[in-house]
N, C-alpha and C positions, 0 to 999 in steps of 0.2 A: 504494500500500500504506500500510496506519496507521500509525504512530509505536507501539499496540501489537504491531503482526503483526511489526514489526521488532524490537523487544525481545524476542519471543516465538520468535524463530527466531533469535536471538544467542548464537553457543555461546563458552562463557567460554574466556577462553586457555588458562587451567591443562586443561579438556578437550582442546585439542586438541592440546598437550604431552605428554597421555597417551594418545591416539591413538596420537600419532608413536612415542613411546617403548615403547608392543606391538609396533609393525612393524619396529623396530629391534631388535628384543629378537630376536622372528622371524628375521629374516633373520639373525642372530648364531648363532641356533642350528641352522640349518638350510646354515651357513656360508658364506652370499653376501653379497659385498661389496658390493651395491649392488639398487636397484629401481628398475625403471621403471612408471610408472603409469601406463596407460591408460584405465583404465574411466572415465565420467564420474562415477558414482555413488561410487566410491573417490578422486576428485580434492576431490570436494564432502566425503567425510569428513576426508581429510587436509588441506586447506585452507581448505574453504569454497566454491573456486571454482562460479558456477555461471550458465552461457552457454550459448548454442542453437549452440557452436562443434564439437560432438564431430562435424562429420561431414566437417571437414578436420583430421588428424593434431595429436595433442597429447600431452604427457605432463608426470608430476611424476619427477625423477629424485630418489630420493631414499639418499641414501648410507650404510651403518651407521653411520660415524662423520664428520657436517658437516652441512650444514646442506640442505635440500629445496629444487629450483629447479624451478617450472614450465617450459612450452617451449610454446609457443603461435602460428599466424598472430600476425605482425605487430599485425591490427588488431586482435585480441581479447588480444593482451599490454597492448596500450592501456589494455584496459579491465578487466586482470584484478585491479587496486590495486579497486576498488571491490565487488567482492563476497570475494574472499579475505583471507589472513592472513597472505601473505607480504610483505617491503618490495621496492622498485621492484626494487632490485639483484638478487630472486630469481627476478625474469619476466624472460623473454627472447622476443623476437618473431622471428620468423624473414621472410627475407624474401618477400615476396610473390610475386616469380617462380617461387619453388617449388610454387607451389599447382598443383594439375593438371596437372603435365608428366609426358609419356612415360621424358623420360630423364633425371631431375634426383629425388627425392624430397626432402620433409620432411626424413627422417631421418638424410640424410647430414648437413645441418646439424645438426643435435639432436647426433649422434654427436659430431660434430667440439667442439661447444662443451660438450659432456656430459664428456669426456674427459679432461676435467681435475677432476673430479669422484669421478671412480673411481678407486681405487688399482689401480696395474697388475697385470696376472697376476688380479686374483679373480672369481668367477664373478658374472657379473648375472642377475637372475631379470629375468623379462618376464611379464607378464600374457597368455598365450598363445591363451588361448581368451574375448580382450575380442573386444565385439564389434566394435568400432571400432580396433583392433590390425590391419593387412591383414597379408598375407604379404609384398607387399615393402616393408612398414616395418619386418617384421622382416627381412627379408634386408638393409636400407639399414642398421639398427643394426647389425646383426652385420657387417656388411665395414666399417663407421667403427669399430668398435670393437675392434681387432686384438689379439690375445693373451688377451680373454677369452671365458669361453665362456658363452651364453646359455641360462639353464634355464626352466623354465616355472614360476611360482610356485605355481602350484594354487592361484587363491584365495587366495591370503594375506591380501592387507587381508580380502576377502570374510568370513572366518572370523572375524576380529577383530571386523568390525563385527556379530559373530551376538548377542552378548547390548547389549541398548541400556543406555543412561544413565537417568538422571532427568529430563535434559533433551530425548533422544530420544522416551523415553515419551511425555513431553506432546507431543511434535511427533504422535505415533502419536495420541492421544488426540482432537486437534482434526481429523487428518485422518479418523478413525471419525467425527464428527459431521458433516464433509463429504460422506462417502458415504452417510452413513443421509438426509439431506435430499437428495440427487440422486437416490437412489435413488426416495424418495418423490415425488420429480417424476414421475420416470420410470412409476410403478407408477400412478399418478394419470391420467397423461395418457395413456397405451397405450390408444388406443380404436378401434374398427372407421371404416373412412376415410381415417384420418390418414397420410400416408407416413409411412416408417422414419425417411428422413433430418429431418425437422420433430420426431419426437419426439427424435432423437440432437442438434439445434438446443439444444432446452429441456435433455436432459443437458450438454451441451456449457456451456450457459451457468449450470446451477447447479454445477459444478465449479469455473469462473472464480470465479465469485460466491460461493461457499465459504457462510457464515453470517454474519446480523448482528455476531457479536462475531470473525470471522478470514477473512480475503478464503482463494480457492482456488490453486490453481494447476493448470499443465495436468499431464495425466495421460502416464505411461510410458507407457500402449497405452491406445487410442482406446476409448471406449464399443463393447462387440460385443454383438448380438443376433440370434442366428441364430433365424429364423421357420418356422412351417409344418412341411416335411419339413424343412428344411434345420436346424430346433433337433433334429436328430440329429448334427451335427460343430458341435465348438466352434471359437472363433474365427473365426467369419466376421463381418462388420462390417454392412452397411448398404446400401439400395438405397434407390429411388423409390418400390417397390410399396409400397401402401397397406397396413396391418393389415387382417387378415379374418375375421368371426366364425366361429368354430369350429377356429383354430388356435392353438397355444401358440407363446411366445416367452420366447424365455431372454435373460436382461438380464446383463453381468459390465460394470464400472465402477471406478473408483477414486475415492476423494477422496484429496486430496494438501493438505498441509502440509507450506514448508518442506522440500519433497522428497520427505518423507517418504510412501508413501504404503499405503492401507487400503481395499484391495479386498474388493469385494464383489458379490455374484450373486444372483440370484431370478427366478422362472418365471412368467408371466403365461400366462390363458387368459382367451383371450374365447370365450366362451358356456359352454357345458356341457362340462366335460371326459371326455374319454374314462375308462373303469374305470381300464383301467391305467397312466392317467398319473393321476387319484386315487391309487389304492393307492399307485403308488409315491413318490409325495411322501410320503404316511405314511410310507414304509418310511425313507425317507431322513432324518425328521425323526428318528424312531428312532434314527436311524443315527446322526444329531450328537447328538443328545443322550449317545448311547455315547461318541460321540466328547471331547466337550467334557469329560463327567465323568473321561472318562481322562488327558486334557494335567494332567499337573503336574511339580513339580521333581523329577527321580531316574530318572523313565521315559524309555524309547529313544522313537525313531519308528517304528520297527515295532512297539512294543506298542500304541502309538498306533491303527496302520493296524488292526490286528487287532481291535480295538472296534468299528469300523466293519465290517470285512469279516462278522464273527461276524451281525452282526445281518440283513446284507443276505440272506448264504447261507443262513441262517434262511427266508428267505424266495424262495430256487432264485435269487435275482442274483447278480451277476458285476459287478467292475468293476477293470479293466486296470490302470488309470491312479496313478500315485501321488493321495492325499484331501489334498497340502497342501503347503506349502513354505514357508521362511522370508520373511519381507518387512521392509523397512525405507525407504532410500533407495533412488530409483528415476529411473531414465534411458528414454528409449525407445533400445534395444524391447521393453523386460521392467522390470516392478516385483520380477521375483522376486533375491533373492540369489543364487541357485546356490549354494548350500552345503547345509543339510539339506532333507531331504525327508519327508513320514510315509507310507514305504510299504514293504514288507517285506522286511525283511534292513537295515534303517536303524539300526546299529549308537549312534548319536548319542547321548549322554544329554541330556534338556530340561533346562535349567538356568532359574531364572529372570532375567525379564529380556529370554527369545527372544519373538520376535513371529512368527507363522505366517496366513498364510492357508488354512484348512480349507475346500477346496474341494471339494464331493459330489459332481461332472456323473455323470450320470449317460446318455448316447449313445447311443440305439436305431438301430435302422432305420428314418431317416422320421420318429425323432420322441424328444425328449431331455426333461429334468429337471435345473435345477441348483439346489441353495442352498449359500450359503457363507458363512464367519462369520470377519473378523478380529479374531485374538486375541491375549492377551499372555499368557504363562508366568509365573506366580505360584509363592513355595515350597507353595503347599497347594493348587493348581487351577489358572483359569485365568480371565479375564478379556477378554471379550466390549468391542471398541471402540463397537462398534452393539448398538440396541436394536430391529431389527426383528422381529417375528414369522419363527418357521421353518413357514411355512405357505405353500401353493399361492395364489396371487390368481387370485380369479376376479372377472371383469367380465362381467355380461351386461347 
């Protein structure tokens, strides 16, 4: 990595003392004595930590009133002085025999050296629905941790981290230039012949490779392209089979920055498209267009959804699925935050500052449509990280 990309993804102390001091403020008001941290994506806001360690037990305990200690394997406490914010004294490694056993967990160590930590008698929140949180590392804190009792925090960093910085933004900003060039790979190279997995190769490696002026990084969820019939359900990733002319394929990707990352989606056809996958890409283009002129600061997310819906039903479509959700930092298995959505009954007011992925799929029978635009919430609008066309690609 450069000497710029690491200046450029350096968050100043004074930010991440005001990090801590919202989640302290939180938990003061919602009256728990303490947090435990799970998620990878809320470790990396509140520390910086940031390691391919999340899939053996970790956390930051962080206490309303003292000081935040990570809890980490042993060999990844070694290494956590070098990407985070805390001094040696605040990592602790646990021992190694605890790793994979039946009858031993993580967490009873965590508990036992946490404990000292927590003022007795107050309630601890837990990140409950991480995804890296199991059920018995919550049942190993809660019997280490006797006389208190365990809440769920609902997202709490999650919320805090909804409106970004000045210096998130720019993280946001470089990762849109990542995805608008991958994607451009991507949209270039999609040709009848080529396997699925050779052209997700070339995605795969303009993501690493980010742009001349800011290397990449890897993405929360892997390039998906679901082809043929199968671009009727999202999420499906990749095979052998060759591209075929006269099928469409749907592209969703991230560029990342710095963690940060800016997804994005687009619909290829090789040859002639069918009427109604024409029309309806019209219809959907429509449809962001509604969409993007409605994001600004004051509006809910259900007025949001409803720009879109109005224009689709306009035209006798339907479509289930919430059009968006917020994004910033991102862990696999999801770029998304979990906190607002734009779909109907999304009480949330847009403030500016939030970051969303506006995503349209649209999932037939046999045969789909996606575009998607990440954006930034502005006081008077919104703010587009990509510069790509909202238009159907055709290749013949």
């Amino acid at each position: 990595m450069s000497v710029p990309d690491l200046l450029e993804q350096a968050v100043e102390p004074t930010e991440y003392a005001g990090r801590l001091r919202r989640v302290r403020a939180a938990l003061a008001e919602r009256g728990f004595g303490a947090l435990v941290v799970s998620d990878p994506a809320n470790l990396f806001y509140l520390t910086g930590y940031d390691a391919w360690s999340f899939y053996t037990p970790q956390c930051l305990v962080v206490p309303t009133d003292g000081e935040p200690h990570l809890f980490a394997r042993a060999m990844d406490a070694a290494g956590a002085s070098y990407t985070c914010n805390l001094r040696d004294d605040q990592i602790h490694g646990y021992p190694e025999d605890l790793v994979h056993r039946p009858d031993v967990h993580p967490y009873d160590w965590i508990a036992g050296m946490a404990g000292d930590l927590i003022p007795a008698g107050v309630d601890v929140a837990v990140e409950a629905d991480a995804h890296y949180f199991s059920a018995r590392g919550y049942l190993a804190l809660g019997n280490g941790l006797p006389g208190h009792r365990l809440v769920d925090s609902t997202e709490l960093v999650n919320w805090i981290r909804l409106v970004k910085s000045p210096h998130e933004l720019r993280q946001l900003r470089i990762a849109g230039a990542i995805a608008e060039n991958a994607m451009r790979i991507a949209l270039d190279q999609l040709q009848p012949g080529k396997r699925q997995c050779d052209l997700v190769a070339e995605i795969l490696a303009a993501q690493a490779t980010g742009t001349p002026e800011h290397g990449g990084d890897y993405p929360a969820i892997v390039p998906m392209l679901p082809t043929g019939d199968a671009a009727g359900t999202p999420h499906l990733t990749w095979t052998d089979r060759p591209f075929v002319s006269g099928e469409a394929t749907t592209i969703e990707l991230a560029g990342v920055f710095g963690r940060y990352h800016a997804p994005l989606a687009r619909t290829v056809m090789l040859g002639d498209p069918p009427q109604r996958l024409r029309e309806t890409a019209k219809i959907v283009a429509e449809g962001m267009r509604a969409t993007l002129s409605t994001i600004r600061a004051g509006v809910t997310g259900s007025v949001v959804h409803s720009a879109f819906n109005d224009v689709i039903a306009a035209h006798g479509l339907v479509k289930d699925s919430r059009i968006g959700y917020s994004i910033g930092i991102g862990y696999p298995p999801d770029w998304g935050e979990r906190t607002v959505s734009l779909r109907p009954g999304e009480t949330t007011v847009l403030t500016a500052g939030m970051a969303f992925h506006v995503i349209l799929g649209m999932w037939m029978d046999g045969w789909g449509y996606e575009l998607s635009e990440p954006v930034v919430v502005t006081e008077d609008g919104v703010a587009r990280l990509t510069g790509l066309p909202h238009e159907l690609t055709i290749r013949r």
